[in-house]
N, C-alpha and C positions, 0 to 999 in steps of 0.2 A: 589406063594406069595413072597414077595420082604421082604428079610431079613432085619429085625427091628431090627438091633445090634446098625448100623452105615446108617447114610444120608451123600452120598457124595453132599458136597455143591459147586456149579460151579456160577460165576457171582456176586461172592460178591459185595455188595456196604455197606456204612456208608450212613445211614440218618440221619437228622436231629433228635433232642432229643433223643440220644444215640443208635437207632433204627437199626438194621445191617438186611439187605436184601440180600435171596439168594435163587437160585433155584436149587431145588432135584426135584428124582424120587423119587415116591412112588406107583409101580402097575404098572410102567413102562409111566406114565403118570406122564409131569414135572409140579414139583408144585411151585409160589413162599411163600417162606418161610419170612417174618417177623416178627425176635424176637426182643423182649424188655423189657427191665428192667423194665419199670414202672411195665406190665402186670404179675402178681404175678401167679395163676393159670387157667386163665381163656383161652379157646382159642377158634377164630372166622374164621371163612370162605365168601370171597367172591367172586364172577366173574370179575377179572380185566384184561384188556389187554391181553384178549383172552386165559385165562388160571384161573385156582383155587389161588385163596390168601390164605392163613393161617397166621394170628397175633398169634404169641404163647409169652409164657413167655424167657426170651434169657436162663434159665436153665432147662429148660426144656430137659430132655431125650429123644433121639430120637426117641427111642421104645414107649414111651409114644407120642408122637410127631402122627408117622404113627398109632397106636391104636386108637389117638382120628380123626386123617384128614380121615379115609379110611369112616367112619360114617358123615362127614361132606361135604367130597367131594360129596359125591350121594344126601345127602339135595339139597345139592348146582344144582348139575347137574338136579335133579328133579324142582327144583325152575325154573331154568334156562326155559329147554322145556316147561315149563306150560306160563312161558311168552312168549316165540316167538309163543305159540299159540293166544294171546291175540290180538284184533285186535285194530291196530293202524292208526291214521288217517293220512292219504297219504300227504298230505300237511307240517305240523307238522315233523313227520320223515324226510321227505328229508329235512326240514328246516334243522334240531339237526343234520343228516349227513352232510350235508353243512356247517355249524359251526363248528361240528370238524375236518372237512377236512382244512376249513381255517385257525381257531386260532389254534387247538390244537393240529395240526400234527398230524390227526385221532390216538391218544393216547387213544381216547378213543371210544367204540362203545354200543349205546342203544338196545335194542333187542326192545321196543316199545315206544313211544311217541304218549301219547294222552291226548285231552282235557277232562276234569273233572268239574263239577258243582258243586261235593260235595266240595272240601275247600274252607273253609273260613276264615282258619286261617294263610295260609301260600301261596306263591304266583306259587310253586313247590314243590314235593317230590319226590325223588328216591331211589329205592331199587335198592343197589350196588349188593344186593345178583343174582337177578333175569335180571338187566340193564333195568326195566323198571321204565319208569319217567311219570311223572303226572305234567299238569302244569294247573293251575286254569283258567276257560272261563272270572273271572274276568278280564281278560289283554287282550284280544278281542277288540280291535276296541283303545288300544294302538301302541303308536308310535313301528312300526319294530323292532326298535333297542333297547326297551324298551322288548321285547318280546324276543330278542334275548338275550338280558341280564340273562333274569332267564332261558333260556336254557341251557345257557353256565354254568349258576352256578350251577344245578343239573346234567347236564353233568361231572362237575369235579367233582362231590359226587362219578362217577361210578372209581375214582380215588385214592381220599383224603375222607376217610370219614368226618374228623372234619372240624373244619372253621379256621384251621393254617395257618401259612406263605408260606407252600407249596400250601396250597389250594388257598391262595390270590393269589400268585404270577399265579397259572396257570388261575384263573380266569381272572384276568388282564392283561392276552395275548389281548384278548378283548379290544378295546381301550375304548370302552362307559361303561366300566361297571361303573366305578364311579357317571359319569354323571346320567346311569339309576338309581341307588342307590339311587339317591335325588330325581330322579322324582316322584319316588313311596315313599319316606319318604313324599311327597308334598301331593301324592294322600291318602295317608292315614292321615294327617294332617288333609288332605279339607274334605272327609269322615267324620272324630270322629266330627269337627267341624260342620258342616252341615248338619248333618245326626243322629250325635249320635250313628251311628251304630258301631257294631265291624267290623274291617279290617285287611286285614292280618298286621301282626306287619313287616315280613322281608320275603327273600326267604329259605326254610329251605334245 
């Protein structure tokens, strides 16, 4: 077992909103580690960038650190294989690989991508825990690049969980995202209006 006194931290960075990122061993398996101030005791795991994430709090002890990741890492890692069992439509996937080979310097990779009929309140969703995305059949028979838009924007969820300036900024590697923005701000407009119906508000 990997002594829980001290995490040597290799590859520091400063993030944004005081957030300091780094990678240890824990199990002999490297994990990244970021800590943050805001994050008082609470701590999260996800699968990013081909490795385990942990958000913990930045005072956080390291012994407490590995105690709570070694029970998170195997959530994670079970989440993980339970999706790349999931079956994803062929078309769809190599799209979101092709999008992140283009805009985002495959920074990032889905383990599934497929069409859903169930929302209808939002236009995509993705679990960063497991890398699989959902994107609504409502966008079906939308312009490409309208489609590719809400790819790209739960693709960087497998990144950036919130909707910050890191997350914009890598979204809008993508040159159309703005433009799709309004298309679908239009189509949900023409929706509520001529239909009454609810429509998704945004891409989540």
């Amino acid at each position: 077992m990997h002594n829980i006194s001290t995490l040597e931290r290799e590859h520091i960075e400063q993030l944004s909103g005081g957030r300091i990122a780094s990678v240890v061993e824990i199990d002999g398996e490297p994990v990244r580690l970021i800590a943050s101030a805001r994050r008082k005791k609470t701590i999260s795991a996800a699968f990013r960038e081909g490795m385990v994430e942990l958000s913990v709090p930045l005072l956080m002890r390291d012994e407490d650190i590995v105690v709570s990741a070694r029970s998170l890492i195997a959530k994670v890692k079970s989440r993980r294989q339970a999706a790349e069992r999931l079956p994803s439509n062929p078309e769809l996937y190599a799209r979101a690989l092709h999008l992140a080979r283009v805009w985002l310097d495959n920074e990032v990779q889905p383990t599934s991508v497929v069409w859903t009929d169930r929302q209808r309140k939002t236009w995509g969703t993705c679990k960063p825990t497991t890398g699989e995305i959902r994107i609504s059949t409502m966008l079906q028979g939308m312009p490409q690049w309208v489609v590719d838009s809400v790819v790209i924007h739960e693709l960087a969820h497998l990144k950036y969980a919130d909707h910050g300036q890191e997350f914009q900024d890598f979204t809008r590697r993508y040159p159309r995202t703005a433009e799709a923005d309004a298309f679908l701000l239009g189509v949900v407009f023409a929706q509520q209006r001529d239909q009454d119906e609810p429509f998704p508000e945004a891409v989540d």
